[in-house]
C-alpha positions, 0 to 999 in steps of 0.5 A, spaced: 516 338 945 518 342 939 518 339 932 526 340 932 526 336 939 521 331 936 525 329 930 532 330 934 529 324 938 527 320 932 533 322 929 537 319 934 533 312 935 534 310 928 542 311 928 543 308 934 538 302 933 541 296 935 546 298 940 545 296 948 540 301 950 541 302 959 536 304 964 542 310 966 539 314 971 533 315 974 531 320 978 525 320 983 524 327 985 524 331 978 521 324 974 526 325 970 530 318 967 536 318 961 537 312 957 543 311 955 545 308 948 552 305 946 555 300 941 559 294 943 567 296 942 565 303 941 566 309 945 561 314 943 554 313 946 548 317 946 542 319 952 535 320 951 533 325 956 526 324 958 522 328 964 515 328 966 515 320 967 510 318 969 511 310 968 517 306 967 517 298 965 523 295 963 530 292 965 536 295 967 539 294 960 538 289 954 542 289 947 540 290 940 535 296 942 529 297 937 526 304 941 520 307 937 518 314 938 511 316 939 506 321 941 499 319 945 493 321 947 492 323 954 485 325 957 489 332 960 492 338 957 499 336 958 503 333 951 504 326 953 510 321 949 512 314 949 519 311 948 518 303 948 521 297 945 517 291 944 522 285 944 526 289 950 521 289 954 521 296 955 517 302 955 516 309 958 512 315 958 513 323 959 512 330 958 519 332 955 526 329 951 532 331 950 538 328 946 545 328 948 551 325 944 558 323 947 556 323 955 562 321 961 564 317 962 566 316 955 568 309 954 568 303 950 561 299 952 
């Protein structure tokens, strides 16, 4: 990942902390999974898009997301990231990220 990459992500997890984070998608054949983000009553929504998962744990969505971001080893050459919220039970790691804004469907959450 890029350092603009990299900061757009935490960039993104600080202004939507709080909101209802979702399990949006998760695709098995590309390791890809997108998180999304919305606050209660609002209609934007923001997704987290992270290939090369490699382990997944968490429940489909819980209220008032805290996510952090970070970098972790690994004993191979291949960056390797995590997205984890304590008090949501949730974390993931992968190889890649992507931040998107406003995403259809566009609805109040």
């Amino acid at each position: 990942m890029t350092s603009f990459e990299i900061a757009a992500v935490e960039d993104a997890l600080v202004r939507w902390s709080g909101a209802v984070a979702y399990i949006w998608s998760y695709g098995v054949s590309h390791r890809r999974l997108t998180l999304r983000m919305q606050r209660q009553g609002e209609p934007n929504n923001v997704h987290i898009v992270c290939t090369g998962c490699s382990y997944l744990q968490g429940k489909p969505l819980w209220p008032s997301s805290n996510l952090s971001f970070e970098k972790v080893a690994t004993n191979d050459m291949s960056a390797q990231y995590a997205l984890h919220d304590e008090l949501g039970q949730f974390r993931a790691l992968f190889t890649h990220a992507t931040v998107e804004f406003d995403v259809a469907p566009i609805h109040a959450a």
